[in-house]
C-alpha positions in Angstrom: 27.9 73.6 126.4 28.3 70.4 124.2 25.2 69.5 122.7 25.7 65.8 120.8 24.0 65.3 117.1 21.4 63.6 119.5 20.1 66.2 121.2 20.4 68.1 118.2 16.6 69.9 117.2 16.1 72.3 115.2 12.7 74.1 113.8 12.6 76.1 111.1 9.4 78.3 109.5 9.3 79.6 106.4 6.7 82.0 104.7 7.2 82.4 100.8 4.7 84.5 99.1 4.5 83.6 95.8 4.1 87.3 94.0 2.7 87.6 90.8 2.6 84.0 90.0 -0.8 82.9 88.2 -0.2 79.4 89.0 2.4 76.6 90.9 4.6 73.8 90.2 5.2 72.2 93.4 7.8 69.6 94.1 8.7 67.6 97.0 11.3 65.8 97.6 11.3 64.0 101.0 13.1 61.5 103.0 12.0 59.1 105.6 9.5 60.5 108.2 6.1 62.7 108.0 4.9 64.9 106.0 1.7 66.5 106.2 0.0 69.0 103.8 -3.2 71.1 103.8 -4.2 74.2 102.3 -3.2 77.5 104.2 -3.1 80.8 102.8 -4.0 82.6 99.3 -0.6 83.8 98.1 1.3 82.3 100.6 3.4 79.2 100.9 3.9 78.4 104.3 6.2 75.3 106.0 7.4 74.2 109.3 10.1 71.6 109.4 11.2 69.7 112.1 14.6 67.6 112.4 17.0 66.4 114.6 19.8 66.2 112.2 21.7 68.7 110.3 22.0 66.7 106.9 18.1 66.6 107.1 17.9 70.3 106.9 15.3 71.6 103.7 16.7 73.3 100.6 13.7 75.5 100.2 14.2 77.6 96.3 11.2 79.5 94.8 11.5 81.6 91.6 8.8 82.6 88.7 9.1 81.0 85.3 7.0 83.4 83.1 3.7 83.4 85.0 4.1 80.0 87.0 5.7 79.6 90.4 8.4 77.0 90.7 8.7 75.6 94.2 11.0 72.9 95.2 11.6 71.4 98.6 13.9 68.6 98.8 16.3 67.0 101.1 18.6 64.1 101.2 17.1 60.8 100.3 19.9 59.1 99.8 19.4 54.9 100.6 22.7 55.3 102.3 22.7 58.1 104.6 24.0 56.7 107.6 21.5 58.2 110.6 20.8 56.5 113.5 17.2 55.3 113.7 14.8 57.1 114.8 15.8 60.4 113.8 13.2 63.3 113.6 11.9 64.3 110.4 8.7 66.0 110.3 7.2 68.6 107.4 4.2 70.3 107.9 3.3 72.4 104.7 0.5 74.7 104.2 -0.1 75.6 100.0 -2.3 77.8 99.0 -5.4 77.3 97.8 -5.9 80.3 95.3 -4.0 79.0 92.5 -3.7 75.8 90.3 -1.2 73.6 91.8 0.8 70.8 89.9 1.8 69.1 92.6 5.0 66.0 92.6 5.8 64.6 95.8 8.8 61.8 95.8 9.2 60.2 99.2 11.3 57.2 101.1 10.1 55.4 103.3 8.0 57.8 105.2 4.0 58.2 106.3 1.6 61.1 104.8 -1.7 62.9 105.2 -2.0 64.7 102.3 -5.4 66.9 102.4 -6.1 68.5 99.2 -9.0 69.5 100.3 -9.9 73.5 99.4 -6.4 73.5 97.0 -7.6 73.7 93.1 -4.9 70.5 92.1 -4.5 69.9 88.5 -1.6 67.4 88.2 -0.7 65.2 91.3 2.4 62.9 90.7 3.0 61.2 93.9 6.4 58.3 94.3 7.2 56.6 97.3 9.0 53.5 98.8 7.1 51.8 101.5 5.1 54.4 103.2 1.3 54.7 104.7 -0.1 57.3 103.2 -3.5 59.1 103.3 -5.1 61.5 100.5 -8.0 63.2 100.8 -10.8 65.2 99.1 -13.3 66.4 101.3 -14.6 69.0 98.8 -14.8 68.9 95.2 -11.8 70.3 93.3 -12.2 73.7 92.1 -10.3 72.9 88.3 -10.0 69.8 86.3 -7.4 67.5 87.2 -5.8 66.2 84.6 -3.9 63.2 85.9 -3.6 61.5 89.2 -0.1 59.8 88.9 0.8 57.3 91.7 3.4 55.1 91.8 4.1 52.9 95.2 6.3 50.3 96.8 5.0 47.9 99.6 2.6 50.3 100.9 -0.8 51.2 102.8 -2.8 54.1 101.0 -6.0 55.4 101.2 -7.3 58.1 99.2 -10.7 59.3 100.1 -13.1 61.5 98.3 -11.5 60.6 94.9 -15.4 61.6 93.2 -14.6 65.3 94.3 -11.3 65.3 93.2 -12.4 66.0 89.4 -10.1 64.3 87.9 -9.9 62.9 83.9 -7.4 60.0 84.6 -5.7 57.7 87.2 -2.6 55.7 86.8 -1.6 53.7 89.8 1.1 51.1 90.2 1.7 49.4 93.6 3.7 46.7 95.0 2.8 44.5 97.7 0.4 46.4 100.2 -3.2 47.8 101.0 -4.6 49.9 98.7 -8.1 51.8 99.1 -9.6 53.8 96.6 -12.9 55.5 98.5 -15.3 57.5 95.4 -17.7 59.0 97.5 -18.0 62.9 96.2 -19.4 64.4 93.8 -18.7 62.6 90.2 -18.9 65.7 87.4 -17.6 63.9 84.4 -16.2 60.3 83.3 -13.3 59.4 85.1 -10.9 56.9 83.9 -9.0 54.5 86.3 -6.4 52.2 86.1 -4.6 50.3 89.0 -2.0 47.8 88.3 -0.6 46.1 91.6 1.1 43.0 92.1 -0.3 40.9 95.8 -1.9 43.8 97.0 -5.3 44.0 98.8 -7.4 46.6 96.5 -10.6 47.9 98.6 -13.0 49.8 95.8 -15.4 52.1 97.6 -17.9 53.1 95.4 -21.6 54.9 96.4 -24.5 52.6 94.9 -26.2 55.5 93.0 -22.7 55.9 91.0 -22.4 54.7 87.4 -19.3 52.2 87.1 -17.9 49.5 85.0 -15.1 47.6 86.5 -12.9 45.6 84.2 -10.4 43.1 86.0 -7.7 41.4 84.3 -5.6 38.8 85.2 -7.7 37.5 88.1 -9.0 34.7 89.6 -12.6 34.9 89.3 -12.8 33.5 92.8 -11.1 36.2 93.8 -13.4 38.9 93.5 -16.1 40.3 95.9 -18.2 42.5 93.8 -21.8 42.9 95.7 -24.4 45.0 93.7 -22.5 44.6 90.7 -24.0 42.8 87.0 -21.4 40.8 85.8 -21.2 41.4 82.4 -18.1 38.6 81.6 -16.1 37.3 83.8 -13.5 40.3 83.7 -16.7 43.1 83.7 -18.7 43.8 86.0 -21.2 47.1 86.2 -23.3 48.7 88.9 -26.9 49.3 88.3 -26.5 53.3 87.3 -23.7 52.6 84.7 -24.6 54.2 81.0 -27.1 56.7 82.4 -25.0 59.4 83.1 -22.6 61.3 81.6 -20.4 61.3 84.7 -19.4 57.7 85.6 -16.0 56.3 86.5 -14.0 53.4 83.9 -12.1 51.0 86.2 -9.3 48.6 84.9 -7.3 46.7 87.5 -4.2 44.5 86.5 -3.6 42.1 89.1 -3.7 42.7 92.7 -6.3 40.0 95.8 -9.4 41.4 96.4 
């Protein structure tokens, strides 16, 4: 029977246990489409990939560098791949959560639910065009993460939990979008944060009994919507905890509507 590049679907899982690796360097390199990611199985790398199109099809390559795992899933991301739209592109990977992960994900145009939740993450490096993407912490981080690395087109992301995700530093740099930056969780140390975004919308969720000083820079003062906060100059602002605790969170934003 003649089955057109149309009706063409294929499915494909794929187990890779990681063998004596002590920890993982995990990259991703992912078109347009969705890709979701959770924690799975001690050990065990785990994916199931959905497309409709041939070209789409994974390059899945694992081997152990000393005592770190190197894993690399990529595909075609080429601007010019000439697919008829809307193809089929769907990842849904499963890490595991007994190991630290340095995690890079580069991305196209594409939407995400990235739950990091249970995983011990200590580098996360995330690129993408214009996408809608969701990352989560719904527990703290097991290991100190060294640098959350995000750098974004014209996008909508949310990242939730961010106090639980341990982290020592934040770089973001976004383009025109929606950006929301939730720090409920439990705060362990002082966190440093910087967001530089051009006409985005930057939401700053941040609990009341958290210690914070907010910096902004090249705003409008008119601009900003900072309830609960003492306004130290016009560019600083504090909440009421700030400088009684060790663990408190350093804001800067460059640019960006409130």
């Amino acid at each position: 029977t003649y089955k057109s590049m149309a009706d063409e679907e294929n499915r494909e899982n794929r187990v890779i246990p990681l063998g004596e690796a002590d920890s993982l360097k995990m990259t991703i390199k992912f078109g347009a489409g969705k890709l979701d990611l959770i924690s799975g199985q001690e050990d065990v790398f785990k994916g199931n990939f959905q497309y409709d199109k041939s070209i789409l099809k994974p390059n899945i390559q694992y081997e152990i560098l000393g005592e770190t795992g190197i894993l690399t899933l990529s595909q075609s991301i080429k601007k010019d791949l000439d697919l008829p739209f809307p193809y089929k592109n769907i990842w849904n990977l499963k890490l595991p959560p007994g190991i630290p992960l340095q995690l890079y994900i580069i991305t196209a145009t594409y939407s995400g639910d990235i739950d990091l939740t249970n995983l011990q993450i200590e580098n996360l490096y995330l690129n993408s065009g214009a996408s809608q993407t969701n990352i989560v912490f719904n527990q703290p981080n097991l290991i100190d993460l060294k640098n959350i690395n995000i750098k974004t087109g014209a996008s909508t992301i949310k990242m939730l939990g961010l106090a639980n995700a341990n982290f020592n530093e934040m770089n973001f740099t976004g383009g025109a979008g929606s950006y929301t930056f939730d720090f409920s969780g439990n705060l362990t140390k002082k966190s440093k944060v910087n967001i530089d975004a051009g006409a985005a919308k930057i939401i700053l969720k941040i609990p009341s009994n958290m210690g914070a000083k907010i910096i902004f820079r090249n705003f409008t003062a008119s601009k900003l919507d900072v309830r609960g906060f003492i306004k130290i100059n016009d560019q600083t602002y504090i909440s009421p905890e700030y400088g009684k605790s060790a663990a408190e969170l350093d804001i800067e934003i460059n640019g960006g509507l409130l």
